[in-house]
Each structure stands twice: as C-alpha cells, then as structure tokens.
N, C-alpha and C positions, 0 to 999 in steps of 0.2 A: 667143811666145804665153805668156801668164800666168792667172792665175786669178785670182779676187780678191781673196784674201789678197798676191798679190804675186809666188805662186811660178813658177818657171820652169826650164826643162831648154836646154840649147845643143846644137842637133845641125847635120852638119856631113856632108854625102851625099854619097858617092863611088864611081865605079861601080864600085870592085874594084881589087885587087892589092895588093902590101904595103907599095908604093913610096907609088900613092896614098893610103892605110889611112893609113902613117905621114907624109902632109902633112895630111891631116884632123885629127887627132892634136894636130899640133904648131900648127895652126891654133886648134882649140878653145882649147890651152893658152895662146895668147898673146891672144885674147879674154877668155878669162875672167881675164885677168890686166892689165885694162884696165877691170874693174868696179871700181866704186867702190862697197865692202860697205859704206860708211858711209853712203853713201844710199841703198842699195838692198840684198835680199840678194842672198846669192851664189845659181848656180844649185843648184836641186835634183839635175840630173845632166848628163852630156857626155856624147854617145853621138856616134859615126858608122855612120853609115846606108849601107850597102854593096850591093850587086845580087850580089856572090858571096860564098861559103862556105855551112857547114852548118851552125854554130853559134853563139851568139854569146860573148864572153868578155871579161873587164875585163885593160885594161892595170894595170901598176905605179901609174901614176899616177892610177887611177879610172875611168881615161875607157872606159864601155864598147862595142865595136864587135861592129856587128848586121847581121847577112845582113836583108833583107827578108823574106826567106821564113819567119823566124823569128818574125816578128811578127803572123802569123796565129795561127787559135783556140792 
C-alpha cells in the first residue's frame, strides 16, 4: 500500500517465535533488496507483524518487529 506521494512500509506477518521472527526478517531483507530505488523509492519502513510478545523493538538492521497488541491506542 502507498500513498500518493509514492511512500510505502513492507511488512511481513508471522505468528510468533524467534525462528519464525528471524525468517520474516530475513525475508523483508531480501525484498527490499530486489527494489529498484532508481525507479521507485525505497520503503519508508520494514516491520514484522507478530501475534506474540510485549513489546516491540528494531533489529540491527532497521527492521522493526511488532507484537499486534502493541499497535492499539
């Protein structure tokens, strides 16, 4: 989904653990590593979208991973 400026986020939903966490992860990374910033921009952000944990937190590499529940008020 984008806006009309162009922008957009890549997310990548997994229902939990740190096995599947870190194939979302590594997923994201090799999509976004398959844009072509010269016609298009890069995304605005990389998140996996997860059904457990309590918080959410950025890897090393950006990508940040988000409990569901986190993303209410």
């Amino acid at each position: 989904m984008s806006d009309e400026d162009g922008n957009y986020g890549l997310v990548e939903i997994k229902l939990g653990g740190d096995e599947l966490i870190g194939r979302g992860v590594k997923t994201l990374q090799k999509l976004a590593g398959k844009i072509d910033t010269d016609r298009m921009k890069p995304p605005l952000f990389k998140m996996v979208l997860t059904a457990v944990g309590d918080f959410a937190y950025r890897t090393d590499d950006g990508i940040t991973v988000c409990p569901i529940g986190a993303l209410r008020e």
